[in-house]
Structures are given as C-alpha cells and as structure tokens.
N, C-alpha and C positions, 0 to 999 in steps of 0.2 A: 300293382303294388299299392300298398294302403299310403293313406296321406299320413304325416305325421302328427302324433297328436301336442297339441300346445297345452301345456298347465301353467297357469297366472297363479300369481302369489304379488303380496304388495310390495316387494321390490323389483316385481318386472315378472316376465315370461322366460318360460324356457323351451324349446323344442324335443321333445323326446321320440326318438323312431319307433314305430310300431314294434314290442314286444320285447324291446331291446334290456329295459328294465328289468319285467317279469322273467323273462329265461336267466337274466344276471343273478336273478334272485334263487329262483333255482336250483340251480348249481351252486353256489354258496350254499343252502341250503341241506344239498345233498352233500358239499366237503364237513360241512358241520357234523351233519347226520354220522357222517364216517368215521370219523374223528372222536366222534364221543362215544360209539360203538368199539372202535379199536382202545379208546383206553380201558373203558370197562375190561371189554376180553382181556388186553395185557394185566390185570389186575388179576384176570380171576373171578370176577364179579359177577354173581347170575343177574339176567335183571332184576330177578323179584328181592335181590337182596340191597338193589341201586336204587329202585321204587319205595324200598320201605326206608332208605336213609331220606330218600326226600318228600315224603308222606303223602306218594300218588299212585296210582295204581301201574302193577307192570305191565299193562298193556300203553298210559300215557308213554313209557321207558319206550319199547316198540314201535310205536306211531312217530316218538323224537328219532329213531334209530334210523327208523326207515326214509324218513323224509316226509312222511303224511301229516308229522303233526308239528308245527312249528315248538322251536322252542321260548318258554316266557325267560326273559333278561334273569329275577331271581333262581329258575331252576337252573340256568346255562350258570350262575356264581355259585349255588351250593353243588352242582352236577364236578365241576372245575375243582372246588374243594375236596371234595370228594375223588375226584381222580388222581389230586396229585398233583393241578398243572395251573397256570394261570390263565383266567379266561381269556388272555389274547391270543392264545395256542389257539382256541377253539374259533377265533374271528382273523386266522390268516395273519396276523398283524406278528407273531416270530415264526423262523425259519421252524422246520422241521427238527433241525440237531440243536434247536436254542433251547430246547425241553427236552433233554436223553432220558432217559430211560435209568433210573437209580438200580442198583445192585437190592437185591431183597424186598424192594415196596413190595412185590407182590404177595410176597409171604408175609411181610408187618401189617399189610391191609387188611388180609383176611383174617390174622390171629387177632388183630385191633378189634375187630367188627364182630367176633367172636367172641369177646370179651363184656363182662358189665360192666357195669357203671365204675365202681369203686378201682378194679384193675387200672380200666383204658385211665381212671384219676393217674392213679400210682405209673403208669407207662408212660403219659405225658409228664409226668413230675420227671422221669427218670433221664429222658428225652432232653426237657430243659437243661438238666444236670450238665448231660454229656455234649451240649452247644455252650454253655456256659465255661466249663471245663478245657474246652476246646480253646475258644476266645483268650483264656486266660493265659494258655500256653501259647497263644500267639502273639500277646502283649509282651509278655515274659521275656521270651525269645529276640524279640524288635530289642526289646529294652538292653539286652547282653549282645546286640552287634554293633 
C-alpha cells in the first residue's frame, strides 16, 4: 500500500490517501460529461451546432462530452445557458427532478437558433410580454381575494 501523501499550505497540512482525490475527480468529471451530453441530446442540439454558439470547435464539444477534455468555468455558464438549466445541475449541487424537463424547449431551441438576429429580438420581446402578462394576472388576482 502507498503511504499517504501530505500537502502543506499556511494554515496547516492535510493528509490525502493515495488517489483518493484524483478518482473523486474523475467521476465528477465523467457525471458532468453526462450530463451536458444528455441535455444537448434532449434539446436536439448537434454538437456542431452547441460549438458554434460557444465559439469552439466541435471536437472541444466531444472531448467536454466524453470526459477527455475538462471543462473551463466560462464554457460550463454559457454551455448551462444554453441548455436551459442552471450551472448547479451540472456540479451535483440540485436533485435531478430540481430542473424537469419544460414542455416544448426542445422545439423553442431549435426554432430559436434557427432564427436571426432580428426574429430571436422580436421572440424575446414576445417572451418578456407573456412573463410580464403572466405576473400581472397574478397581482390582480391576490389583489381580488
């Protein structure tokens, strides 16, 4: 059995077991990988169309998928954007059923991304509308009980 290794820092030492990190690492690594593969899929999303919204090549999209290629902090917030989900989905930190799965993203994604410049304007203006709208009948409503 290996000894274990000790790392110093200035507020002390700590003892870490041979590899105990690195495999933890790992596997986070490969649930991540998963996980941002499955939402893609659930979208619909080819890679090369997930690589062009975050201005890297789809083979970087592949390497993050598979677990070869770590992911950088920025890509995992615009990757999360992009899916739909809050980057704590992607770091374990909510349940599984804390981020369901919405009726139609996957068709609003694609038609979205599909879309120019001027539309996706007009489709977020539209969007706001119908959150706003929303909001308003629920003030409404409080206010009449």
């Amino acid at each position: 059995m290996e000894e274990p290794t000790v790392l110093s820092w200035e507020a002390g030492a700590a003892v870490v077991p041979p590899r105990l990190v690195p495999d933890q690492q790992d596997e986070e690594q490969l649930r991540l990988a998963c996980r941002l593969r499955d939402c893609r899929e659930r979208l619909g999303l080819p890679q090369r169309v997930a690589a062009q919204c975050l201005g890297i090549p789809r083979s970087a999209i592949s390497g993050i998928e598979s677990g070869a290629r770590k992911v950088e902090s920025l890509e995992l917030k615009a990757l999360a954007a992009l899916y739909h989900r809050p980057v704590g989905y992607f770091l374990d930190e909510f349940p599984d059923e804390a981020a369901p799965e919405a009726p139609g993203l996957r068709v609003l994604t694609v038609a979205y991304l599909g879309l120019g410049h001027a539309d996706r304007e007009r489709l977020t203006d539209y969007a706001e509308l119908l959150v706003t709208a929303r909001e308003r009948r629920r003030i409404l409503s409080t206010k009449d009980a």
